[in-house]
OpenMM code with the backbone's topology and positions (N, CA, C; nanometers):
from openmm import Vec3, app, unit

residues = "UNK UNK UNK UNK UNK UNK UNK UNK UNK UNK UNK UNK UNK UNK UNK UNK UNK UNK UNK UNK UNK UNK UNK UNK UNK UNK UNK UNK UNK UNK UNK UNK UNK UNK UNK UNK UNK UNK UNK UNK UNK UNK UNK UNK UNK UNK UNK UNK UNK UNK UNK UNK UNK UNK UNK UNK UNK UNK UNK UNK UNK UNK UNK UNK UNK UNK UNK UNK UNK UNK UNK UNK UNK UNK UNK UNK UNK UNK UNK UNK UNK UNK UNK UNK UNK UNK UNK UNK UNK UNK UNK UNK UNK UNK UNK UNK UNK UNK UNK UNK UNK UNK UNK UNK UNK UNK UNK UNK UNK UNK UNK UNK UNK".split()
positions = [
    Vec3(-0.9146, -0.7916, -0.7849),
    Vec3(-0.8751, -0.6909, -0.6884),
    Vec3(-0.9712, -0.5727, -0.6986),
    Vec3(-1.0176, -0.5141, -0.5479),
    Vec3(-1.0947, -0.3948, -0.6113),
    Vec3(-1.0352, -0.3212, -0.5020),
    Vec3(-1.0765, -0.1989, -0.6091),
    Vec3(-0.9989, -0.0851, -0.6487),
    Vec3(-1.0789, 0.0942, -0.5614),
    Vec3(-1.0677, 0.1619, -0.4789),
    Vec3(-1.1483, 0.2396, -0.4604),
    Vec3(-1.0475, 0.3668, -0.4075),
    Vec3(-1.0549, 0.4681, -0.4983),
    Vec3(-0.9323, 0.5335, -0.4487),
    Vec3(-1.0796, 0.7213, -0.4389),
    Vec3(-1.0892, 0.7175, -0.3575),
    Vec3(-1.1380, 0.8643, -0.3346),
    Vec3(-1.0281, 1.0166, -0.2718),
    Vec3(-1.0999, 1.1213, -0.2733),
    Vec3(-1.0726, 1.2409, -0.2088),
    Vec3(-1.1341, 1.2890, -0.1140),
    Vec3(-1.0547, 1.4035, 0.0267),
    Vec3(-1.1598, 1.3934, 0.0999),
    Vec3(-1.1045, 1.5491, 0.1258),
    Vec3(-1.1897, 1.6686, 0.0800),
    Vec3(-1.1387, 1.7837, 0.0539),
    Vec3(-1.1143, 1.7997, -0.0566),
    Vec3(-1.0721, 1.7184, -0.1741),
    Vec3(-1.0181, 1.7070, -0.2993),
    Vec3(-1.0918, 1.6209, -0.4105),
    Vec3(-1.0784, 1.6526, -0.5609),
    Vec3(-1.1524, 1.5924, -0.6146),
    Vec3(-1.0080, 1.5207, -0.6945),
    Vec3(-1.0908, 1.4002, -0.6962),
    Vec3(-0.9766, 1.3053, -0.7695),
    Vec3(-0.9861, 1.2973, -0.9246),
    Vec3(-0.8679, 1.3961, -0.9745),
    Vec3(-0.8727, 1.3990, -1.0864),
    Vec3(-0.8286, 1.2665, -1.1745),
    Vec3(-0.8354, 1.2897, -1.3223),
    Vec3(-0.8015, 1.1450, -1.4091),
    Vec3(-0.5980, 1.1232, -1.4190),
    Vec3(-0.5426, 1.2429, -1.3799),
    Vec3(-0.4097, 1.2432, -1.3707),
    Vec3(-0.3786, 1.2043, -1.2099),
    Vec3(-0.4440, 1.2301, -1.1081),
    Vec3(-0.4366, 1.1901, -1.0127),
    Vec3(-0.4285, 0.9956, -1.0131),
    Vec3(-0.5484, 0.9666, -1.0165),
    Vec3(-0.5426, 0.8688, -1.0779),
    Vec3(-0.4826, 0.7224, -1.1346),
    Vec3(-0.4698, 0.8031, -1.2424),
    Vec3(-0.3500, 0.7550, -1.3092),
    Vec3(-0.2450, 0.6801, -1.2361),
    Vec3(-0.1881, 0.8291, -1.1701),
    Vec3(-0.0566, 0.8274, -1.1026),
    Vec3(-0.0462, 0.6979, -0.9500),
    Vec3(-0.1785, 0.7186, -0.9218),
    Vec3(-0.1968, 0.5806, -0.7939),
    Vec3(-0.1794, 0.4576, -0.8386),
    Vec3(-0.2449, 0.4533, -0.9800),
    Vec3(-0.2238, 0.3139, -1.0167),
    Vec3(-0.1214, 0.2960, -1.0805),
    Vec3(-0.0233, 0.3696, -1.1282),
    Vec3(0.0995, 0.3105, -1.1956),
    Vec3(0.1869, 0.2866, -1.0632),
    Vec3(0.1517, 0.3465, -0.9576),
    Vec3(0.2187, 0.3609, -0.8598),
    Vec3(0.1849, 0.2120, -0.7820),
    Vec3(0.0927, 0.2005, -0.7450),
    Vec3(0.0232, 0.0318, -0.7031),
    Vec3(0.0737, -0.0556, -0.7933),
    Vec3(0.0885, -0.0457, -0.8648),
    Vec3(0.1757, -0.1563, -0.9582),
    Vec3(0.2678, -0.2017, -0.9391),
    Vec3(0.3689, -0.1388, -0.9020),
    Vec3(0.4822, -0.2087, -0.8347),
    Vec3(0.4804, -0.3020, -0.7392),
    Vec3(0.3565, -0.2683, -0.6316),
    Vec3(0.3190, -0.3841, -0.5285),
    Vec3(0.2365, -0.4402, -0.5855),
    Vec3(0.1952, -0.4268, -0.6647),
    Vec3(0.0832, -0.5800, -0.6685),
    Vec3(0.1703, -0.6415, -0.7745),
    Vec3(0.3016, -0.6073, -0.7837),
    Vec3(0.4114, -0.6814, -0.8786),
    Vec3(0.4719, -0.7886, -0.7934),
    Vec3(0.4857, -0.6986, -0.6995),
    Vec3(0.5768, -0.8059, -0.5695),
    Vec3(0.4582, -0.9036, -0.4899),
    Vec3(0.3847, -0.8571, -0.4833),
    Vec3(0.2414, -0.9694, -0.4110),
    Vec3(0.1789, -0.9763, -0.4921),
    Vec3(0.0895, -1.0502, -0.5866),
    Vec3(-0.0239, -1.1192, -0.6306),
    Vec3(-0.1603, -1.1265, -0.5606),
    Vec3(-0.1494, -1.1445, -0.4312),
    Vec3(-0.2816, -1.1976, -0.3370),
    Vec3(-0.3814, -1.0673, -0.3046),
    Vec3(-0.3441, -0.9598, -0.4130),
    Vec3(-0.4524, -0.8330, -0.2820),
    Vec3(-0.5719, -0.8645, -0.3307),
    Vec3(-0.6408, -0.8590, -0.2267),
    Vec3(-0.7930, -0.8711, -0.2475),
    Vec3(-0.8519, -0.7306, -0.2397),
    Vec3(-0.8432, -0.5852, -0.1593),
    Vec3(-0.8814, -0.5270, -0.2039),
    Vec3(-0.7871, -0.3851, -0.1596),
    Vec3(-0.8096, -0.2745, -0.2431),
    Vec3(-0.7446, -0.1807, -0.2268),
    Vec3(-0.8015, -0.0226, -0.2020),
    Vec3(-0.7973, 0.0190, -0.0924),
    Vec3(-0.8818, 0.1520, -0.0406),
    Vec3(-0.7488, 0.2793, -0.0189),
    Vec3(-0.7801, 0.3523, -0.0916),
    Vec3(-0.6311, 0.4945, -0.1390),
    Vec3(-0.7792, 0.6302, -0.0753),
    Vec3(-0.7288, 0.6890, 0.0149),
    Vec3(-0.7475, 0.8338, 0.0636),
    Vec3(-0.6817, 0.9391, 0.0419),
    Vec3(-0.7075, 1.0238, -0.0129),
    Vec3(-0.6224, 1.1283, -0.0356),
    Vec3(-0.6531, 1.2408, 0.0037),
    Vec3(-0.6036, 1.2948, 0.0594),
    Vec3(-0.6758, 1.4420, 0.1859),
    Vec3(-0.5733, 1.5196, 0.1439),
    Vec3(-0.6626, 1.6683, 0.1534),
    Vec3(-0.5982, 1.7906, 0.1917),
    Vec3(-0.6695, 1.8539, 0.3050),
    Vec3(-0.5638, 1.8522, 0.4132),
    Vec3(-0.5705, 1.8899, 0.5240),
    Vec3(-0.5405, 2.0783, 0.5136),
    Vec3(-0.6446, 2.1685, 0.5689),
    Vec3(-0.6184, 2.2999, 0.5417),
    Vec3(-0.5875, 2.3589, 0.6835),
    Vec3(-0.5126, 2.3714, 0.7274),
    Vec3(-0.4678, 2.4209, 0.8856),
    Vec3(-0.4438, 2.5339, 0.8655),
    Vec3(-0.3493, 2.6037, 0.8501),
    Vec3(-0.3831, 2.7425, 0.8037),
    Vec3(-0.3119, 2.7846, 0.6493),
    Vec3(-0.3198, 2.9034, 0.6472),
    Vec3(-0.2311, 2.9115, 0.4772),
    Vec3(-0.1206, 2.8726, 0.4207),
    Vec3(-0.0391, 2.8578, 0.5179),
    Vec3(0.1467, 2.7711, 0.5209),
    Vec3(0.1046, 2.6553, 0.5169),
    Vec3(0.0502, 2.6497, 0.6392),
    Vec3(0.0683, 2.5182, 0.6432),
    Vec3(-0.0372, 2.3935, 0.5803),
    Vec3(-0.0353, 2.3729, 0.4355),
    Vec3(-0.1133, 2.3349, 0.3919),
    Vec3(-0.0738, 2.1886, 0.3769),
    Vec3(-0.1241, 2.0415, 0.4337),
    Vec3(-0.0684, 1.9044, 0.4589),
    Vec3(-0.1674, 1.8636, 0.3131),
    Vec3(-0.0697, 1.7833, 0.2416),
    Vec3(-0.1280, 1.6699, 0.1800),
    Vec3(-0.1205, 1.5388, 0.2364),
    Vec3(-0.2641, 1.4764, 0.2690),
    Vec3(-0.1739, 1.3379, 0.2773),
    Vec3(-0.2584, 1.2542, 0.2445),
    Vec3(-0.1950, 1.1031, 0.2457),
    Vec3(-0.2005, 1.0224, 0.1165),
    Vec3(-0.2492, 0.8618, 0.2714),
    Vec3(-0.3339, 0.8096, 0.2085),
    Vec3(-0.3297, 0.6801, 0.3133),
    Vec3(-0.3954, 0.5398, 0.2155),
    Vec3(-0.3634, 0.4615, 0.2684),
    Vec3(-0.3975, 0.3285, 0.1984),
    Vec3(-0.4180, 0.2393, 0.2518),
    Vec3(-0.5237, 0.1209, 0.2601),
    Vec3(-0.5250, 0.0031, 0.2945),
    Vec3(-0.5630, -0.1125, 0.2410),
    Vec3(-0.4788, -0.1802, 0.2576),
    Vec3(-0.4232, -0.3571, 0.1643),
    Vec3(-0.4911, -0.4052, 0.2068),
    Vec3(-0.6190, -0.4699, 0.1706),
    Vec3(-0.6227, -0.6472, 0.2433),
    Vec3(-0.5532, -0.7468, 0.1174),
    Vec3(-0.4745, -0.8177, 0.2367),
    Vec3(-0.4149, -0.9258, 0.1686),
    Vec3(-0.5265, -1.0645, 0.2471),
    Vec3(-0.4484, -1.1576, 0.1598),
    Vec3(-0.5096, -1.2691, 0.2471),
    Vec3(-0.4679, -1.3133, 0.3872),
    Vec3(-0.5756, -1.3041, 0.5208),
    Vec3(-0.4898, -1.2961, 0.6550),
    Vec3(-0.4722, -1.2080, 0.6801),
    Vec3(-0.4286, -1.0412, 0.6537),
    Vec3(-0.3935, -0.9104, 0.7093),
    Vec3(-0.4666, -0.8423, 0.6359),
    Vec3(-0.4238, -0.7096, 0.7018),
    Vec3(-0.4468, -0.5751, 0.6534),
    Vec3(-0.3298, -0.4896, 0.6856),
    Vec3(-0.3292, -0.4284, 0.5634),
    Vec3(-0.1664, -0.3291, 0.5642),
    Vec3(-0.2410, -0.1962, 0.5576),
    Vec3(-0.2039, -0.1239, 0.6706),
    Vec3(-0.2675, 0.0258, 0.6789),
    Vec3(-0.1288, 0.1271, 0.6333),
    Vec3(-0.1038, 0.2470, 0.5528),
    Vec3(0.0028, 0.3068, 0.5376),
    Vec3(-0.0492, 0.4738, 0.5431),
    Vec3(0.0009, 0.5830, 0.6185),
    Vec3(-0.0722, 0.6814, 0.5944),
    Vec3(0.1308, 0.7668, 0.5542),
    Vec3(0.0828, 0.8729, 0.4817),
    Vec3(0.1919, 0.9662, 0.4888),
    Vec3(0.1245, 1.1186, 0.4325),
    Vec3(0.2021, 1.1994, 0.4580),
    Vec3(0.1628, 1.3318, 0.4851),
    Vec3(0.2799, 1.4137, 0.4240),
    Vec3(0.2955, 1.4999, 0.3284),
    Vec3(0.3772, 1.5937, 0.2932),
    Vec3(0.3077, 1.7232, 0.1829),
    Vec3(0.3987, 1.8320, 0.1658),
    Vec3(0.3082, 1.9466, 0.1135),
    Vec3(0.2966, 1.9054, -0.0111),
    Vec3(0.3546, 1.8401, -0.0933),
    Vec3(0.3319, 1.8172, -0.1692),
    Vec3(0.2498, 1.6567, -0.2138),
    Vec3(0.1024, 1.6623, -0.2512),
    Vec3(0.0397, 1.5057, -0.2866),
    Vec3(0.0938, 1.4184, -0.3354),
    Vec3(0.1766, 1.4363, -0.4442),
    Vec3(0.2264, 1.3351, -0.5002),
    Vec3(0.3731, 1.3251, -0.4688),
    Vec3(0.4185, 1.3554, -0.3722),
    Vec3(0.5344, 1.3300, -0.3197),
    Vec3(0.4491, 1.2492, -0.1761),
    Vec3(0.3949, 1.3003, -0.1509),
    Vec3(0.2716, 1.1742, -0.0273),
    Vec3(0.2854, 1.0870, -0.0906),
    Vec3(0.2496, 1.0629, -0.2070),
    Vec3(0.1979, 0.9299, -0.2921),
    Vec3(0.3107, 0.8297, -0.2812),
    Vec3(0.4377, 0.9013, -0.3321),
    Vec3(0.5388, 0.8018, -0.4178),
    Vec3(0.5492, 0.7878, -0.2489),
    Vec3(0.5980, 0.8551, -0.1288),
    Vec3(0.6461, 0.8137, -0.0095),
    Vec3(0.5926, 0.7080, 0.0389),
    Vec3(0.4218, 0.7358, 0.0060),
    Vec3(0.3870, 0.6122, 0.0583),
    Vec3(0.3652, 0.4678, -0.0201),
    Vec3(0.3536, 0.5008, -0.1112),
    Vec3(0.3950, 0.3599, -0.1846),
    Vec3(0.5393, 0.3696, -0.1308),
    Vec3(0.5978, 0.3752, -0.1400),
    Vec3(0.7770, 0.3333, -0.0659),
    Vec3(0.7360, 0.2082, 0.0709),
    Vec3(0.6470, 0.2933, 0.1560),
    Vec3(0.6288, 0.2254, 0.2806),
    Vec3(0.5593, 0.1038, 0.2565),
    Vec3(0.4398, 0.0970, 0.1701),
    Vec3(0.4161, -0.0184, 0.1310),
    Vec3(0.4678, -0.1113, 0.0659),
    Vec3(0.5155, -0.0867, -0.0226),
    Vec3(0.6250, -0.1622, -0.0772),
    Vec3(0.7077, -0.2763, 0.0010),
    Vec3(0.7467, -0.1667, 0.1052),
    Vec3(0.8561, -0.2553, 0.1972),
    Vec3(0.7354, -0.3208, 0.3098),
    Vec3(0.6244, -0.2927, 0.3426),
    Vec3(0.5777, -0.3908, 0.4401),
    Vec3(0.4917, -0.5262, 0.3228),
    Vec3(0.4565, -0.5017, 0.2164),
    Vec3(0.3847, -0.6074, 0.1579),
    Vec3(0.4947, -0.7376, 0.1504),
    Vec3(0.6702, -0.6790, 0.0936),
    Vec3(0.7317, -0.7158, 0.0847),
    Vec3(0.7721, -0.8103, 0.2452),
    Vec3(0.7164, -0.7419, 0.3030),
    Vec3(0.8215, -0.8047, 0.4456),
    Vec3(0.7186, -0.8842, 0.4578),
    Vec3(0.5530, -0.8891, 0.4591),
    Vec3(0.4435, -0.9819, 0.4467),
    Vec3(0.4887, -1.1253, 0.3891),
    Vec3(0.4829, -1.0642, 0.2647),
    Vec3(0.5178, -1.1917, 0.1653),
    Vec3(0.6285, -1.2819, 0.2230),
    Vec3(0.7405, -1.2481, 0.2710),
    Vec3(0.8957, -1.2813, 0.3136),
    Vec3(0.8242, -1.4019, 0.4511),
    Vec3(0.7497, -1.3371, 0.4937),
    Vec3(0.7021, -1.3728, 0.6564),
    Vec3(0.6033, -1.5129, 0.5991),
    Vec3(0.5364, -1.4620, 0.5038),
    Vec3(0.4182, -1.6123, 0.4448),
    Vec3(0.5042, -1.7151, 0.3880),
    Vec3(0.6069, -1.6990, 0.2933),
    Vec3(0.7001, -1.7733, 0.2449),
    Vec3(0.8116, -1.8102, 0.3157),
    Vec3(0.8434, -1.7956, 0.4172),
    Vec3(0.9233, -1.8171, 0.5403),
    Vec3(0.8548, -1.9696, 0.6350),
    Vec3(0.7438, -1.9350, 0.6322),
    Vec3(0.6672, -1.9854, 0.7071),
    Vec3(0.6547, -2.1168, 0.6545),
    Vec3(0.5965, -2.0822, 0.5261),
    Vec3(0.5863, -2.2372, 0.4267),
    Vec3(0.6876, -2.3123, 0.4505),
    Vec3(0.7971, -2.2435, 0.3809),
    Vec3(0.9392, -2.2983, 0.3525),
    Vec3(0.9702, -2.3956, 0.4828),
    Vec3(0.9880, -2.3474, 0.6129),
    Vec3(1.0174, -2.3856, 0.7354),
    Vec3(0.9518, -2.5499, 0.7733),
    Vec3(0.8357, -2.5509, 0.7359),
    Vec3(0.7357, -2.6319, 0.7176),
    Vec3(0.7402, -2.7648, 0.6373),
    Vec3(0.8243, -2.6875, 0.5418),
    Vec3(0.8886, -2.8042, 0.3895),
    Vec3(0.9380, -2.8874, 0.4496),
    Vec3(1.0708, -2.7538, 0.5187),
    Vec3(1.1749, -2.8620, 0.5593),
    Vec3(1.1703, -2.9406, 0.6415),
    Vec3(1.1037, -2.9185, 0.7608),
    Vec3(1.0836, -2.9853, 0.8650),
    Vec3(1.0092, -3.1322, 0.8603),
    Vec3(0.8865, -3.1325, 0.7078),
    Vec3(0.8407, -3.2310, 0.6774),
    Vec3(0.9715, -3.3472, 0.5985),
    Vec3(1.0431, -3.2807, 0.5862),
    Vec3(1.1500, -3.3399, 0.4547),
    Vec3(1.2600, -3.4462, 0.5934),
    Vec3(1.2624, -3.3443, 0.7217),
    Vec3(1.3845, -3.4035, 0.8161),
    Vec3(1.2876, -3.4855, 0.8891),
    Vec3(1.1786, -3.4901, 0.8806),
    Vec3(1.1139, -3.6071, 0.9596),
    Vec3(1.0740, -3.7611, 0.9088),
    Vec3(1.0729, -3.7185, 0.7491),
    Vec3(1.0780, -3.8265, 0.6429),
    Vec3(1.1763, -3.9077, 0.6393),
    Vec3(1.3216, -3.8193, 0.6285),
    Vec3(1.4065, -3.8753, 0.6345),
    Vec3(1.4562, -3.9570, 0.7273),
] * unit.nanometer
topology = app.Topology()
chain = topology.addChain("A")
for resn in residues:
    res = topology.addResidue(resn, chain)
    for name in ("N", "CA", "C"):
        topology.addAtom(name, app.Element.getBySymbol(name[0]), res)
């Protein structure tokens, strides 16, 4: 799996870091297949309030690409949000590839029979 997590406005510290990949872990717990992994992390400066962190990612799996962006003032509340979102689409991926197989099984199994 490769791995490329930059800043864009921001420098990506070793606690930053860190925190992406313990965080990616959970999905590449539930999927196995990523082939590669691209993490953006922006600070958006609009004016002094309103200061956006946001956080974006993209999966290639085998067959797709999972794009996830999220945005909140705080980065690492971006982070965990958006791992949340990924989570649930790698998950719904996987469900959709193994669905597919499965369907396939059976259908070979009722034609045998």
């Amino acid at each position: 799996m490769n791995l490329t997590i930059s800043g864009h406005h921001l420098e990506v510290t070793p606690a930053l870091r860190e925190y992406v990949l313990t965080k990616l872990d959970r999905v590449t717990r539930h999927f196995d297949q990523v082939v590669d992994v691209t993490v953006l992390l922006t600070v958006e400066k609009l004016k002094e309030k309103e200061r956006r962190q946001k956080a974006e990612v993209t999966l290639r799996v085998k067959g797709r690409d999972i794009f996830v962006e999220q945005a909140h003032e705080d980065l690492y509340a971006a982070i965990d949000q958006l791992m949340d979102k990924l989570d649930r689409q790698v998950v719904r991926h996987k469900d959709k590839v193994q669905d597919h197989h499965h369907a396939t099984a059976k259908r070979l199994e009722t034609n045998a029979g």
